[in-house]
C-alpha positions as CSV (number, residue, x, y, z in Angstrom):
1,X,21.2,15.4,16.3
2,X,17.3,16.1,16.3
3,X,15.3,14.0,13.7
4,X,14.7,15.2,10.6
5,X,10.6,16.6,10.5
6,X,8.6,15.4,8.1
7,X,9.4,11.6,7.7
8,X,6.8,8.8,7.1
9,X,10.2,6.5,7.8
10,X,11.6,6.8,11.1
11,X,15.3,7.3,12.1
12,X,17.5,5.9,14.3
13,X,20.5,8.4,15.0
14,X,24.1,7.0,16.7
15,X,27.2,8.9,16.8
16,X,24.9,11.5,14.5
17,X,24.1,9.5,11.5
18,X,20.8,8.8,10.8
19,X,20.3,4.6,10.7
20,X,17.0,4.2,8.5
21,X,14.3,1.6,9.8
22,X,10.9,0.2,8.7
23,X,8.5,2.8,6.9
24,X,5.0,3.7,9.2
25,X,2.4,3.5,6.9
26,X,-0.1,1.2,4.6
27,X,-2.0,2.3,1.9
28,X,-4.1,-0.2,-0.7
29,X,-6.0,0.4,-3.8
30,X,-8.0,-2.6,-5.5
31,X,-9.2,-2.1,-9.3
32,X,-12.1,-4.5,-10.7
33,X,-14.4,-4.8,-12.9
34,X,-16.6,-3.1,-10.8
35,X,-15.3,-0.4,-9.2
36,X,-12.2,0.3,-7.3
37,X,-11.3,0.6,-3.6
38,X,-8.9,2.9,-1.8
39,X,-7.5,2.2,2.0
40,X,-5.5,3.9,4.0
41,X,-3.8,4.1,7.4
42,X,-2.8,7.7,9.0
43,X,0.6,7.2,11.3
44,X,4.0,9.1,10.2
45,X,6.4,10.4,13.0
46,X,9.6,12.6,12.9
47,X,11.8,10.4,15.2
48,X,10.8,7.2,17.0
49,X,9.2,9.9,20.3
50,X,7.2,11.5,17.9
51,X,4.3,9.4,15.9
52,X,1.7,12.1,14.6
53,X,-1.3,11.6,12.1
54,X,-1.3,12.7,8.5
55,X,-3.8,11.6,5.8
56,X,-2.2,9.5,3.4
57,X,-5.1,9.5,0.6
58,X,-6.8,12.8,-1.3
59,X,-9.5,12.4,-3.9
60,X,-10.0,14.4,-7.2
61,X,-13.6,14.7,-8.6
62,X,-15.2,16.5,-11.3
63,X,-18.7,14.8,-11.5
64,X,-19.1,13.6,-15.1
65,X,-15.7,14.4,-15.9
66,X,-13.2,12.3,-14.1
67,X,-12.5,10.9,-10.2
68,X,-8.8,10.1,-9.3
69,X,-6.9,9.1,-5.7
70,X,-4.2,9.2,-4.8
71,X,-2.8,6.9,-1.8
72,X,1.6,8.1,-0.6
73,X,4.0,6.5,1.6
74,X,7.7,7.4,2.2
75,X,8.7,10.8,3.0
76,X,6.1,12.9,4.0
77,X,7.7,16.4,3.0
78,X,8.2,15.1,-0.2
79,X,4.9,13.3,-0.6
80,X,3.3,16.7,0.6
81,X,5.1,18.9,-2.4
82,X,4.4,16.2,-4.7
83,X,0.5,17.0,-4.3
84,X,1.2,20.5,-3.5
85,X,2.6,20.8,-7.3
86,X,0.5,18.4,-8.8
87,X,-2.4,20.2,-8.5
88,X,-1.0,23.2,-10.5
89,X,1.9,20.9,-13.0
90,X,1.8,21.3,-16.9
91,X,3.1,18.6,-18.3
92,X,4.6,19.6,-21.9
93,X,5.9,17.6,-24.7
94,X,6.6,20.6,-27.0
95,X,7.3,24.0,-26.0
96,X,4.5,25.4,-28.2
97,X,1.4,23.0,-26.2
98,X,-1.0,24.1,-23.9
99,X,0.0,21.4,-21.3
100,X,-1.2,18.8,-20.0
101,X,-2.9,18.5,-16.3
102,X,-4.5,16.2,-14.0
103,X,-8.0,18.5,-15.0
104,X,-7.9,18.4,-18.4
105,X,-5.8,15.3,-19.5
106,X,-7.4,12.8,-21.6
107,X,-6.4,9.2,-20.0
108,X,-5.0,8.1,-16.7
109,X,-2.0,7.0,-18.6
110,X,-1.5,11.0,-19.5
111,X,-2.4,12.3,-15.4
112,X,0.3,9.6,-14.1
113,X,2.6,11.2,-16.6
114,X,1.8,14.5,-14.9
115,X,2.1,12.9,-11.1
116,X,5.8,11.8,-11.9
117,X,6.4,15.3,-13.7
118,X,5.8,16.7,-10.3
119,X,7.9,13.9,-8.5
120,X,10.3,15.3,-10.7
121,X,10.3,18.6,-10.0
122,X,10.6,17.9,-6.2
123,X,13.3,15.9,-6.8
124,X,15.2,18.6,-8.8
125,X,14.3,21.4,-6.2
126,X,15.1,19.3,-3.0
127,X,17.1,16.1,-4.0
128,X,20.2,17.7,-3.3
129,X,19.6,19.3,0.0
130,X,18.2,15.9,1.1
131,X,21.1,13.8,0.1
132,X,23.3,16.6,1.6
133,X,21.4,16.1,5.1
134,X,21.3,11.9,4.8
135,X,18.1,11.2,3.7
136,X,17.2,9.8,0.6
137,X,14.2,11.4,-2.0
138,X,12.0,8.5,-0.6
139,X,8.5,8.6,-1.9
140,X,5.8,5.7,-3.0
141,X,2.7,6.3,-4.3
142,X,-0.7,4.8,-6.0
143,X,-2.9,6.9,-8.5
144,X,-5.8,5.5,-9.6
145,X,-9.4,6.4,-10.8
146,X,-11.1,7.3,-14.1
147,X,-11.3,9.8,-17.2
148,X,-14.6,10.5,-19.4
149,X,-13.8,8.5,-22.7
150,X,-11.7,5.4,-21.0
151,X,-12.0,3.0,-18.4
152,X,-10.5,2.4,-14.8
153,X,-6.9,2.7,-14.2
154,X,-5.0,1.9,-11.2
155,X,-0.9,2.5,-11.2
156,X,1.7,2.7,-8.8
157,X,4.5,5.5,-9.3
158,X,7.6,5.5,-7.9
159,X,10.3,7.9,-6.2
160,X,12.2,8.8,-10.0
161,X,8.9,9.0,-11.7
162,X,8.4,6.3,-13.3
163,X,5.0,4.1,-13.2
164,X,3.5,0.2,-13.6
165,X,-0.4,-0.3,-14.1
166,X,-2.5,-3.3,-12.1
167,X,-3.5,-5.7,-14.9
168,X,-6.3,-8.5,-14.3
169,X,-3.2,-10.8,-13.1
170,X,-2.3,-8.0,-10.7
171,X,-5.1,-6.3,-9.9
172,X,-4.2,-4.5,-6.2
173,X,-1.2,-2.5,-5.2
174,X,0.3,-1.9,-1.8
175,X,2.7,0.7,-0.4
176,X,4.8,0.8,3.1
177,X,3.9,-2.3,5.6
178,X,2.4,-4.7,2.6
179,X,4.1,-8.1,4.1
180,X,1.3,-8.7,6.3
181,X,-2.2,-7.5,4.5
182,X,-0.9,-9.7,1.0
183,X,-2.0,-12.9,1.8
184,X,-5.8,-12.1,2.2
185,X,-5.4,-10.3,-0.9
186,X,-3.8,-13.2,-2.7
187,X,-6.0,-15.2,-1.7
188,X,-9.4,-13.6,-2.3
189,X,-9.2,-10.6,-4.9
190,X,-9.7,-11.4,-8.1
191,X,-10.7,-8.8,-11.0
192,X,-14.2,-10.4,-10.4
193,X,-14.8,-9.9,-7.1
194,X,-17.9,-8.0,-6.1
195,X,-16.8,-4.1,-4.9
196,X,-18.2,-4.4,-1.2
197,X,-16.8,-8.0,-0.9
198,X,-13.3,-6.1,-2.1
199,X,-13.7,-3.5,0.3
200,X,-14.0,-6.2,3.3
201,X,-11.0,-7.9,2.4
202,X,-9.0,-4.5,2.4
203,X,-10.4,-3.6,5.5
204,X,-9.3,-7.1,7.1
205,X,-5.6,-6.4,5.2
206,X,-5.5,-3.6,7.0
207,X,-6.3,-5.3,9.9
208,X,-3.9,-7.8,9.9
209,X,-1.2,-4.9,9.5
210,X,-3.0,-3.4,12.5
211,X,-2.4,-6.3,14.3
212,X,1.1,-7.3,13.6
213,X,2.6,-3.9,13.3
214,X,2.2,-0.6,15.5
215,X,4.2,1.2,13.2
216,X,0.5,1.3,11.3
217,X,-2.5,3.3,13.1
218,X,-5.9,4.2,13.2
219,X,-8.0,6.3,11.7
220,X,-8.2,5.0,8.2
221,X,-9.6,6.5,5.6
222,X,-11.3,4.4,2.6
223,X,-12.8,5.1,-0.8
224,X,-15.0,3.0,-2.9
225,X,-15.8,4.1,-6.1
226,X,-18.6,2.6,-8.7
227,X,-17.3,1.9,-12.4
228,X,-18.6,5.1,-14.4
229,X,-20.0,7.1,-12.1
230,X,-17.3,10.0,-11.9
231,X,-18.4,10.4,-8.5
232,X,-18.5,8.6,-5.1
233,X,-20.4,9.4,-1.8
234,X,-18.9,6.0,-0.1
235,X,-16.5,7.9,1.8
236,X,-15.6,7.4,5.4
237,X,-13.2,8.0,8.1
238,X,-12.5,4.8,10.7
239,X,-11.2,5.2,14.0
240,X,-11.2,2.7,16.9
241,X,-15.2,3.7,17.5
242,X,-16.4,2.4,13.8
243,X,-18.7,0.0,14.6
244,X,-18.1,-2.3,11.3
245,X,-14.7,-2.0,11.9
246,X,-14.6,-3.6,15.4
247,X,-17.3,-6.2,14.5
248,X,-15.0,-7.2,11.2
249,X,-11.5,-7.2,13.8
250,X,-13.4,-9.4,16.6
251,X,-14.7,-11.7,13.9
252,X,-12.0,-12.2,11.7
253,X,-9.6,-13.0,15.1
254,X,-12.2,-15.7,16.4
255,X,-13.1,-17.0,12.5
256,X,-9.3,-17.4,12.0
257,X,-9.3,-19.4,15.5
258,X,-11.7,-21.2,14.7
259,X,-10.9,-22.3,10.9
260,X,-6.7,-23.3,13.0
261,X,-8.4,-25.4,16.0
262,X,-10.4,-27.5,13.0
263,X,-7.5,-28.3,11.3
264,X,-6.3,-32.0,12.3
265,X,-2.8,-31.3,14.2
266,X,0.2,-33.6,12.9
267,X,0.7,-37.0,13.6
268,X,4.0,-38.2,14.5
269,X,3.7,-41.8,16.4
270,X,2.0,-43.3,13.5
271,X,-1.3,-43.0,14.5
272,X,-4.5,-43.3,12.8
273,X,-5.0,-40.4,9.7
274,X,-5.8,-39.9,6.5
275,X,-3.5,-36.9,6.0
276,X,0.4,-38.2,7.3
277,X,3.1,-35.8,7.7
278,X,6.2,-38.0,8.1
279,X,6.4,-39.5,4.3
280,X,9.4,-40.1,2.5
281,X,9.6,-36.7,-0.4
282,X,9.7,-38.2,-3.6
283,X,12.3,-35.7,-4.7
284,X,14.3,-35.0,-1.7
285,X,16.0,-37.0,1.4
286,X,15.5,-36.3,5.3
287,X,17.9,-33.6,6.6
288,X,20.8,-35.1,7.6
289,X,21.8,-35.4,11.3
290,X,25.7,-34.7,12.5
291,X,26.3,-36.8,14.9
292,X,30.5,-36.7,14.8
293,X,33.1,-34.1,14.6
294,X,34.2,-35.8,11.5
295,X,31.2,-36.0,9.5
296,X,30.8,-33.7,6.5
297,X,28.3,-31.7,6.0
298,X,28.5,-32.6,2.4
């Protein structure tokens, strides 16, 4: 059985059904109080022999009006339709109104309505010819940006339609490989962080994923975007030539080296330290040993 074209997840097929594995992709937006950044990688594939590049990220901008992204992961078909019919779905609430569009609604909390309207309607159209085939309608995306009248918004939307916006507690999201670019996040973005220091720290999340993972691949694209402005010029495309990119990689490989060999290692022989490992826990015991066939294990 051929793969199925058109996946951002990759299949394994035996005896003809399709055995789903890890998704290929990272995307990660970052709202502040000063701006808010966009990152993405490009790798999808239709079967394990055939990785391919796709953009994963396309801006909206009406200077003075209103600047929105929008980051996908999952299925690729889908993801595709979904901005296909976006850019034409009427979102209506009575059968009488206008409608309501990415162009001309009001808030970001009204243009994510409209994205999972159009999630929606791919779902309806191509749901069941999907499940019919052994795939399931599989698609994870983050919308973000700003609206004349409000301020930033930043949400992620999910494969029924349904959405959850970054708050000051959570103020990043991630979709497809996230496990290993969320520590640097957690540990450095905060809703006060300055917009180019958020942008590095992306970049070297991305990097670490990069690293770990080669279901994740180069070029990347990134958006930063200034609170208010309605506009950006800090676009850019980063493939394995970007100079900033390859200084930040070798850097943060030999910083992160260097920061482990300064750490004291453990001491087990009791010799001199002022930081022990072998203590007694105050809450727990040592693991027990077994020693006989007779001891329990509780």
């Amino acid at each position: 059985m051929p793969p199925l074209a058109g996946e951002d997840t990759p299949h394994r097929y035996t005896l003809g059904f399709p055995a789903k594995t890890k998704p290929m992709t990272y995307c990660v937006a970052i709202k502040l109080n000063a701006g808010l950044v966009f990152l993405s990688d490009s790798r999808t594939n239709a079967g394990l022999d055939q990785i391919s590049t796709f953009r994963k990220m396309i801006v909206y901008e009406k200077p003075d009006d209103r600047f929105m992204v929008l980051l996908s992961a999952g299925n690729l078909s889908i993801s595709q339709s979904v901005r296909e019919i976006l850019q034409i779905e009427r979102l209506k609430d009575h059968p009488e109104d206008e409608g309501t569009t990415i162009w001309n609604a009001t808030s970001m909390f009204d243009a994510a309505r409209v994205l999972g309207s159009a999630i929606r309607k791919v779902q309806e159209r191509d749901g069941a010819a999907l499940k019919s085939a052994g795939v399931d309608f599989n698609v994870s995306l983050i919308f973000g940006g700003q609206i004349q009248g409000e301020g930033m918004r930043l949400f992620q939307v999910y494969s029924a339609g349904n959405f959850i916006e970054a708050t000051p507690e959570t103020p990043y999201f991630q979709v497809g490989e996230s496990k290993y670019g969320k520590p640097v996040l957690d540990r450095v973005i905060t809703p006060t962080t300055p917009l180019d220091e958020a942008a590095k720290c992306a970049l070297v999340s991305m990097d670490s994923t990069l690293k770990s993972n080669l279901s994740v691949g180069l070029p990347l694209d990134m958006v930063v975007y200034e609170a208010n402005t309605f506009q950006t010029d800090r676009v850019v495309c980063i493939d394995e030539n970007n100079p900033y990119f390859k200084m930040l990689h070798n850097s943060w490989g030999q910083k992160l080296r260097e920061v482990f060999d300064s750490i004291e290692d453990p001491a087990w022989d009791g010799g001199q330290t002022e930081v022990p490992l072998l203590v007694p826990s105050m809450r727990s015991l040592p693991l027990k040993k077994i020693s006989t066939p007779e001891e329990k294990l509780i």
